[in-house]
Backbone as a ProteinNet text record, in pm:
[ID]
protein_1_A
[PRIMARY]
XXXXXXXXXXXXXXXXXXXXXXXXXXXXXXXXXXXXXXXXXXXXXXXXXXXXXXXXXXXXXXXXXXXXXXXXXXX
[TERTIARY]
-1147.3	-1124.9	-977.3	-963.1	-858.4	-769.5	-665.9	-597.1	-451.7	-418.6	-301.5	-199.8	-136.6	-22.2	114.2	133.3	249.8	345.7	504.9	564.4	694.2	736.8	835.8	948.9	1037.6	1143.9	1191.1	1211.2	1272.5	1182.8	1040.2	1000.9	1033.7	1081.6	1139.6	1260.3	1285.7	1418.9	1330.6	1184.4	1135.9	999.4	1000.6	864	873.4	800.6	812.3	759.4	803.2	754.2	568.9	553.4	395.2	351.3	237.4	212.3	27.5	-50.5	-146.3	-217.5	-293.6	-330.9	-483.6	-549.3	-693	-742.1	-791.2	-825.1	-964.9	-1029.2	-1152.8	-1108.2	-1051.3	-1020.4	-863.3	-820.1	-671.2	-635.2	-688.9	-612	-660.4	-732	-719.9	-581.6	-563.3	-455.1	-319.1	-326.7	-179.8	-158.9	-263.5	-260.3	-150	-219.8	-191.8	-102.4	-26.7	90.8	224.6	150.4	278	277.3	151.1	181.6	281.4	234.7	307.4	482.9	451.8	627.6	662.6	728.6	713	831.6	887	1032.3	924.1	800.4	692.1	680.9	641	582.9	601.7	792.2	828.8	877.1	859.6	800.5	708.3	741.5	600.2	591.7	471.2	437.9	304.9	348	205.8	116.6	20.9	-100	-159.9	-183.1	-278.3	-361.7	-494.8	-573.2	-593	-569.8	-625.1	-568.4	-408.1	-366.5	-393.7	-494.4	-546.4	-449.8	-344.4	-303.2	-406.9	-415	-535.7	-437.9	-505.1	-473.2	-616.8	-703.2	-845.9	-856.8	-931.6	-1004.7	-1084.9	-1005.7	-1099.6	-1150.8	-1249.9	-1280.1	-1190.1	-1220	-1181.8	-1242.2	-1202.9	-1291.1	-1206.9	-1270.4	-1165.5	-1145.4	-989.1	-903.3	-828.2	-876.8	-833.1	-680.2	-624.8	-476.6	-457.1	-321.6	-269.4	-143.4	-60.7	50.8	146.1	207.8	291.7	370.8	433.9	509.5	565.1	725.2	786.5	740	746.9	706.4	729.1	646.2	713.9	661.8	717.9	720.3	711.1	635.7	644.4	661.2	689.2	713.2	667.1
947.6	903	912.6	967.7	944.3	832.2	753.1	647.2	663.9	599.4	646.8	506.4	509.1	407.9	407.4	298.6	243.6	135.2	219.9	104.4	65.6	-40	-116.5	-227.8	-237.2	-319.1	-195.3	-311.6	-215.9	-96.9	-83.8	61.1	147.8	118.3	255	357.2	276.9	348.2	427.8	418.5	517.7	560.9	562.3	662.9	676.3	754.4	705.1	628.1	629	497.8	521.1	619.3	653.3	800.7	799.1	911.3	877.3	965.2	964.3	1002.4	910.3	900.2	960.8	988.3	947.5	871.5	728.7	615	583.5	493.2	420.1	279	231.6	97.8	50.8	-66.2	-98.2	-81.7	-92.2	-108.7	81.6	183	328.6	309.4	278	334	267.8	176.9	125.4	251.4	220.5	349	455.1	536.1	669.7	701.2	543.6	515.2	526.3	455.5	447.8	608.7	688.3	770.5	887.7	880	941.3	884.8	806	743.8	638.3	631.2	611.6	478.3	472	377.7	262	282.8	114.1	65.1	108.1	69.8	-62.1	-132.2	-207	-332.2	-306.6	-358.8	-455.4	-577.7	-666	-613.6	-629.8	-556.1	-642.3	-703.7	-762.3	-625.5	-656.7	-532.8	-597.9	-495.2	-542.2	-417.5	-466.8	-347.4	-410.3	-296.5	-307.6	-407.6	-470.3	-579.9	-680	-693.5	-822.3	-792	-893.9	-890.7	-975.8	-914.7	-881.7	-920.5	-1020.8	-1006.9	-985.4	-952.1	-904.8	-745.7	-734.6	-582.5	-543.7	-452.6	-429	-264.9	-253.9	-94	-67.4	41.4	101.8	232.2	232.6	362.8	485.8	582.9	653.2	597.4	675.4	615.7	511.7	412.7	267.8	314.2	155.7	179.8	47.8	139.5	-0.3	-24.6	-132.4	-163.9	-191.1	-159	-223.6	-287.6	-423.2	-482.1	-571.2	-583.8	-684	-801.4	-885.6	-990.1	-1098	-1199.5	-1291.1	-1427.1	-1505.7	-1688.7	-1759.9	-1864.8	-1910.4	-2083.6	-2152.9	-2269.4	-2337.6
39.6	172.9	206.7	317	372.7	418.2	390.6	404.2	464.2	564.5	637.8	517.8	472.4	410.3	505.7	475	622	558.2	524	412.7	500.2	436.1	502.3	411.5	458.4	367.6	231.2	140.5	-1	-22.2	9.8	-41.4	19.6	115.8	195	85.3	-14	-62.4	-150	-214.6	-295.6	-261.1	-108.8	-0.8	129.1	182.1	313.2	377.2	489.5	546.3	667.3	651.3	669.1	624.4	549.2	482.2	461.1	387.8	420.4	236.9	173.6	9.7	46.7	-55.8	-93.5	-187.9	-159.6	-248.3	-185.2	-317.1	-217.1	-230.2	-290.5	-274.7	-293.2	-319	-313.2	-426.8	-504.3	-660.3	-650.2	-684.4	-697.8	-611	-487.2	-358.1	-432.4	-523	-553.3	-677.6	-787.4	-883.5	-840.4	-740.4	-668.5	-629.8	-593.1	-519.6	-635.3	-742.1	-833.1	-908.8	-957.9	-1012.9	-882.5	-754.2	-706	-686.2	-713.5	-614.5	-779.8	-907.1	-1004.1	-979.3	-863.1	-831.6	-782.9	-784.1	-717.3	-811.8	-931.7	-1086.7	-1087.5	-1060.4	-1062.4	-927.6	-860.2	-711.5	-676.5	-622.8	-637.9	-423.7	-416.9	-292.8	-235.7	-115.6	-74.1	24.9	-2	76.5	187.8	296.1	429.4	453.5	460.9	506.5	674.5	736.6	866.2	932.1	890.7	950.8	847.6	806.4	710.6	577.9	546.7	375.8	268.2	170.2	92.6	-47.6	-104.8	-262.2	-363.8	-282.9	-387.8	-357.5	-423.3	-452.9	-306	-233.8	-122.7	-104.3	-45.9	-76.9	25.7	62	198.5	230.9	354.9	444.9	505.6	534.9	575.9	710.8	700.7	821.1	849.9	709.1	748.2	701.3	766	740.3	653.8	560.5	467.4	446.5	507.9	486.5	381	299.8	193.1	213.9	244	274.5	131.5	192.5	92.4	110	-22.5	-80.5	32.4	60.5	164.1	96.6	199.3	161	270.6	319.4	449	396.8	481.4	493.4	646.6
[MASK]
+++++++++++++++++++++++++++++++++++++++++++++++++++++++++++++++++++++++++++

């Protein structure tokens, strides 16, 4: 499936900032991510599919979109 990826903050220094993977779920799409781009390996990275940030295992579909964003903290 086709997956549009959409990064922001510190990963910008080791991808770009929208590009397009083939994964079926988040953990294959992080995989894919690090063997391609090897500077994430070490990166803690929160995920959003479709807007929604996600810390479980989500499939995905083509087309959907997934954000990588830096780590955050709210109060």
């Amino acid at each position: 499936m086709k997956i549009k990826v959409r990064a922001f903050g510190p990963l910008l220094d080791v991808m770009e900032s929208e590009f397009f993977v083939e994964a079926s779920d988040t953990k294959a799409l992080v995989d894919v991510l690090i063997q391609q781009f090897p500077g994430m390996a070490d990166r803690k990275i929160a995920v959003a599919v479709n807007g929604k940030i996600t810390n479980t295992l989500v499939k995905l579909q083509d087309q959907d979109t997934v954000a990588l964003l830096p780590p955050y903290s709210g109060g």
